[in-house]
C-alpha positions in Angstrom: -196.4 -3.1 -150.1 -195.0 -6.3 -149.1 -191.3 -5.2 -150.5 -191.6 -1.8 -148.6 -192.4 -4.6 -145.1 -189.2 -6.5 -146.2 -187.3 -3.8 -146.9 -188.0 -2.1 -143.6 -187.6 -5.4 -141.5 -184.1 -5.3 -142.9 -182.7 -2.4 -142.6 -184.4 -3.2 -138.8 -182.7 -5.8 -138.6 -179.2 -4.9 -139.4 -179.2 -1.4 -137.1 -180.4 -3.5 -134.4 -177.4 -5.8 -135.2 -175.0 -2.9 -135.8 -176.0 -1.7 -132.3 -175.4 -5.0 -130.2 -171.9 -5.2 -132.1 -170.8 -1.9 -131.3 -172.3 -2.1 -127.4 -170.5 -5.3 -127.7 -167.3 -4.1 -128.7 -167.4 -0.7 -126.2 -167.9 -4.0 -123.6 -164.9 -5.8 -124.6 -161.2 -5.6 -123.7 -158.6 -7.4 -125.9 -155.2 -8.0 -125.1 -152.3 -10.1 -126.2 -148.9 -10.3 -125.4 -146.1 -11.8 -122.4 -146.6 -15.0 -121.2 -144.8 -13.4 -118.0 -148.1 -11.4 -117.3 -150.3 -13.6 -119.4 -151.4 -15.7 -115.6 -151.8 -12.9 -113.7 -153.8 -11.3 -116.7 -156.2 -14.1 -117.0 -156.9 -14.2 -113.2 -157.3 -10.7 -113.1 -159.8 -10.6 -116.1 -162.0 -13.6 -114.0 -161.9 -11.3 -110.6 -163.4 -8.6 -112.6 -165.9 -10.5 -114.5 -167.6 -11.7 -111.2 -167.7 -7.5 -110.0 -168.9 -6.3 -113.8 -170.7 -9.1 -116.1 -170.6 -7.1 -118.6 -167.2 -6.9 -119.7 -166.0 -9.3 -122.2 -162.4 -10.7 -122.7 -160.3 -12.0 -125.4 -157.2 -12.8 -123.9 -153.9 -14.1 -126.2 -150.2 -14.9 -125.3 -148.0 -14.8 -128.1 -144.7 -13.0 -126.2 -144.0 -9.0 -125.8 -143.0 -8.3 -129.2 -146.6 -9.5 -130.3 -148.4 -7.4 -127.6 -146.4 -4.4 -128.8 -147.0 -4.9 -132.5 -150.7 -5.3 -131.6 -151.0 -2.6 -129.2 -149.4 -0.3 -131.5 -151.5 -1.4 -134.6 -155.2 -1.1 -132.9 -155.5 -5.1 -133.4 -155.9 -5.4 -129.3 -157.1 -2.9 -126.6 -154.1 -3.5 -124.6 -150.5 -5.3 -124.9 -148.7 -7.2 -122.0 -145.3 -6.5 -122.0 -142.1 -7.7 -120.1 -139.3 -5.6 -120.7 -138.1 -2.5 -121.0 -139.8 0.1 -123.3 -137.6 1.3 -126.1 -136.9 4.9 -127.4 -138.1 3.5 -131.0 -141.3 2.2 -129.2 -142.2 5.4 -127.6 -141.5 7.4 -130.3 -144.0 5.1 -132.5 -146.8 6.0 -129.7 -146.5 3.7 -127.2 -148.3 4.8 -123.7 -148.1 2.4 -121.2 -148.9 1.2 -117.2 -146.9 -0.9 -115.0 -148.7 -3.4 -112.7 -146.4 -6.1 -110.7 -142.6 -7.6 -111.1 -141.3 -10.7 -111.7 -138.1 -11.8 -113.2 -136.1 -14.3 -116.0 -134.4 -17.1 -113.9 -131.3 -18.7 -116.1 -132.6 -22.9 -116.1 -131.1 -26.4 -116.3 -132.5 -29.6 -116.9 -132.7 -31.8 -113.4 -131.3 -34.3 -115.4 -128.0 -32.6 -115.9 -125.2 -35.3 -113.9 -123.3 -32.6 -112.5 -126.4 -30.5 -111.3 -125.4 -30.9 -107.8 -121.7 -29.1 -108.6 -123.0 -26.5 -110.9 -125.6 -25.6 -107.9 -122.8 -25.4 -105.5 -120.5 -23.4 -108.1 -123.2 -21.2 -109.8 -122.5 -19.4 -112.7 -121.1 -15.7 -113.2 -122.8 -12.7 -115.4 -119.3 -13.2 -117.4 -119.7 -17.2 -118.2 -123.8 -16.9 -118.5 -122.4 -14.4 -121.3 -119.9 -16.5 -122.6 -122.7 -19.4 -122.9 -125.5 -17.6 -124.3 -123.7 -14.4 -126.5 -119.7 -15.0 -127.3 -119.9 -19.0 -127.3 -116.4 -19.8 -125.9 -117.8 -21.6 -123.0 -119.7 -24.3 -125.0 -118.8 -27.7 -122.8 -119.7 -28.5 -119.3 -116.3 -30.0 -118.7 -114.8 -26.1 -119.2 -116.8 -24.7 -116.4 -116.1 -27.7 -113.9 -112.7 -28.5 -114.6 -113.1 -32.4 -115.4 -111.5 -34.4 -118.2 -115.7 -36.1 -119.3 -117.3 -34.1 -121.9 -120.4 -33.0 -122.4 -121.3 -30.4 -125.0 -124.1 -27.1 -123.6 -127.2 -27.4 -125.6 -128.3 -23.8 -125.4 -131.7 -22.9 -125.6 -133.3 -19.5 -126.2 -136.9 -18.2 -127.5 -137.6 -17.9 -131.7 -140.4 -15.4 -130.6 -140.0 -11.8 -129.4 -139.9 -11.7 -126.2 -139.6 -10.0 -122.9 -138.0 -12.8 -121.2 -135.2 -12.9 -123.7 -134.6 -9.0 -124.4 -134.4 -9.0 -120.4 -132.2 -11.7 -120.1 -130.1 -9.9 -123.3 -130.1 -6.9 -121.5 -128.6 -8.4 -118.2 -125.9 -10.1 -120.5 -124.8 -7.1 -122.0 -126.5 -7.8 -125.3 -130.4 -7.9 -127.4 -132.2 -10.6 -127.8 -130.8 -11.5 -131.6 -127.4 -11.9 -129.9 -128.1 -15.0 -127.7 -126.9 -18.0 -129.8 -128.5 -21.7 -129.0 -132.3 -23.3 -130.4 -135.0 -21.4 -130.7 -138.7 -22.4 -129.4 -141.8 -20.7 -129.1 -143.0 -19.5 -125.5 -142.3 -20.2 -121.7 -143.7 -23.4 -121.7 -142.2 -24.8 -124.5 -138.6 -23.2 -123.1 -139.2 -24.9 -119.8 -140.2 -28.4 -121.3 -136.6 -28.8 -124.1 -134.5 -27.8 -121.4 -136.3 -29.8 -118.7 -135.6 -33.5 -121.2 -132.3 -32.4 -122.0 -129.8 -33.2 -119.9 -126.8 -31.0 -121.5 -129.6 -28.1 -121.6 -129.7 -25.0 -120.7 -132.0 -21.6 -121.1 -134.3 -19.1 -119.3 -138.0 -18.8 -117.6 -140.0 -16.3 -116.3 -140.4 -16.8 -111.9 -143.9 -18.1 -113.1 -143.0 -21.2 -115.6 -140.4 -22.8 -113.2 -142.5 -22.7 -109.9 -145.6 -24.3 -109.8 -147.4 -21.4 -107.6 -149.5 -24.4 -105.9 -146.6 -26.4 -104.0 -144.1 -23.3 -104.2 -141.3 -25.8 -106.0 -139.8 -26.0 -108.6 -141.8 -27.3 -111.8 -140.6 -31.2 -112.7 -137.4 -31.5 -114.8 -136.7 -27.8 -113.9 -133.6 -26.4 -112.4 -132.4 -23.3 -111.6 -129.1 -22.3 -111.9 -128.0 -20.1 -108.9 -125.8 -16.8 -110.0 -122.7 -16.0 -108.6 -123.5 -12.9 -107.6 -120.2 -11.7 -106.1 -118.2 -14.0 -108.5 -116.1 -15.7 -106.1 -116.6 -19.0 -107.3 -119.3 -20.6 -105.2 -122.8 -19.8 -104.3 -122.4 -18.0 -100.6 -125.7 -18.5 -98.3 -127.0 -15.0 -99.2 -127.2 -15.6 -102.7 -129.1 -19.0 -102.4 -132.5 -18.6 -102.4 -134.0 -20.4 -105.7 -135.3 -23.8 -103.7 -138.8 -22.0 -103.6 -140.8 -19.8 -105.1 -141.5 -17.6 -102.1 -137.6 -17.0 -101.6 -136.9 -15.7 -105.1 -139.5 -13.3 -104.5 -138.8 -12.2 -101.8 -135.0 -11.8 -103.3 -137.0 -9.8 -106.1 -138.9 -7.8 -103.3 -135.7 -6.8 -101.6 -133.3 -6.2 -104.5 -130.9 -9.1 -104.3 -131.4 -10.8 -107.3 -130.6 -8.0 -109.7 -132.6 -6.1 -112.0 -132.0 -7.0 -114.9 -133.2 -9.8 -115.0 -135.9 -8.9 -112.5 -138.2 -6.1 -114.4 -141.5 -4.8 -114.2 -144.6 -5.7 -116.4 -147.0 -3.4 -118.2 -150.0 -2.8 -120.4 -148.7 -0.6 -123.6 -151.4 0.7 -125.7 -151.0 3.3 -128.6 -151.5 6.4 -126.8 -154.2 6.7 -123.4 -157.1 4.2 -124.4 -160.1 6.2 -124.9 -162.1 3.2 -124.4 -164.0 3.1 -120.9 -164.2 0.1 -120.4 -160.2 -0.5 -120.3 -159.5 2.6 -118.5 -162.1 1.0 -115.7 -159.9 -2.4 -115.7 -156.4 -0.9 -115.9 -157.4 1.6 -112.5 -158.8 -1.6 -110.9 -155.6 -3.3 -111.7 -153.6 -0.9 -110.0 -156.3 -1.0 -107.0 -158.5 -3.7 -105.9 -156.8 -6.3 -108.2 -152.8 -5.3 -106.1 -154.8 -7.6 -104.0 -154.0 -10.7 -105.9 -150.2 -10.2 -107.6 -148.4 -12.0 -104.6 -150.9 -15.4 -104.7 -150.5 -15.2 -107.6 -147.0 -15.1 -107.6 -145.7 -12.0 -108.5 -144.0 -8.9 -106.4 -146.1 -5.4 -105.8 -144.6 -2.5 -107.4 -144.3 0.3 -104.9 -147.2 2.5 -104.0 -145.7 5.8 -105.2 -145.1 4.3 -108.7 -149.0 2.8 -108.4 -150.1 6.6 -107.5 -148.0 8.1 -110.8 -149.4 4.9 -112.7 -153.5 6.2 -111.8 -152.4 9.9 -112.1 -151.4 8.8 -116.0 -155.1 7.6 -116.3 -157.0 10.8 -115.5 
């Protein structure tokens, strides 16, 4: 009799367990992915925790190749991703959502001793590509005509990435084409460049302003593009002192795209999940109301309307 008691308060016990775990899990969103969305992502997920207590979040950063692969395998509810979705990536499944714009800045370490001449010059689409992809521009001294040299250290990301397929892309070229080191993640791009002085790389809007103050992070530099190639940056095309002027460069189509590009959720086909379904339509509602404190550019409200229209 006393077996029969234990057995039942076992088998008890573990559907009662089996139950909280899978209300648990229907309460949970996962997602991994960008670093470019991963601060707006956060923010958003601790606005919607105060309005519904009892959704859960596990929240990652790992760059857009992660999100993908996760999205695509089931290991994470949703992926944030930063560049544009590929053929191969659609045809594996991949459904996604865009949410906000931001876009991949080309950097240079404030302690570069000719920072104030490469400001004033800027740089070219051509000689970014000759840095980062052919590798016949490989000294300082080349781009600014003097007789000191000073080799480029060239810095690029070892992870798959948004920042650096969108940065690719605008170069003419993937991500494995860009030559120079490798380091994981926007905040560990930002920091080599920023203590080298011969460096150079690339950051998402959000890892070289400090969203605070609306300057530039410490020991980052931005180097202006010569948009119209004429060999010096014109007023129209400076606008990198703060972070409120690149945006609004962003908003209005000057700095081109690529490198500005929008930012989604991919999943492996609609989630069936309620729980994310609720999240992503608040995303693209209540929570438009915090992408520009937080730093980023509204997408248009016809694309938000086609983006809820996906959901239903």
């Amino acid at each position: 009799m006393k077996n029969s008691s234990l057995i039942y308060f076992i088998v008890t016990l573990m559907l009662m367990t089996s139950c909280t775990s899978a209300k648990r899990k229907e309460h949970t969103v996962s997602l991994s992915g960008a670093f470019a969305l991963y601060p707006l992502v956060v923010q958003w997920a601790d606005e919607y925790k105060a309005e519904h207590p009892d959704i859960r979040f596990n929240i990652s950063a790992g760059g857009a190749g992660k999100g993908m692969a996760d999205a695509l395998s089931g290991t994470v509810d949703l992926g944030m991703f930063s560049r544009e979705i590929a053929k191969e990536e659609i045809d594996k499944g991949a459904w996604w959502i865009g949410l906000t714009i931001d876009a991949v800045l080309p950097t240079i370490s404030g302690k570069n001793p000719w920072l104030g001449l490469i400001k004033a010059r800027g740089l070219t689409r051509d000689e970014f590509n000759a840095i980062f992809i052919e590798g016949s521009l490989d000294d300082w001294s080349q781009l600014l005509n003097m007789d000191e040299k000073m080799p480029i250290e060239v810095y690029t990301r070892s992870d798959a990435c948004g920042a650096a397929g969108t940065w690719a892309k605008y170069l003419g070229g993937r991500q494995e084409n860009l030559n120079g080191i490798g380091i994981y993640g926007d905040p560990g791009l930002a920091e080599a460049v920023a203590l080298d002085q011969a460096g150079i790389g690339f950051n998402n809007t959000i890892f070289v302003y400090d969203i605070k103050t609306g300057l530039k992070r410490p020991g980052v530099e931005v180097i202006p593009i010569d948009l119209n190639a004429n060999g010096k940056i014109d007023p129209e095309e400076d606008f990198y002192d703060s972070f409120e002027a690149i945006l609004a460069a962003i908003t209005e189509g000057i700095y081109p795209s690529p490198p500005a590009r929008e930012l989604y959720f991919v999943a492996k086909g609609k989630p069936e999940k309620q729980a994310t379904l609720d999240f992503i339509e608040w995303t693209l509602t209540s929570g438009q109301a915090f992408v520009k404190p937080a730093g980023y550019v509204p997408i248009e409200q016809s694309k938000i309307n086609a983006y809820l229209e996906k959901l239903k």
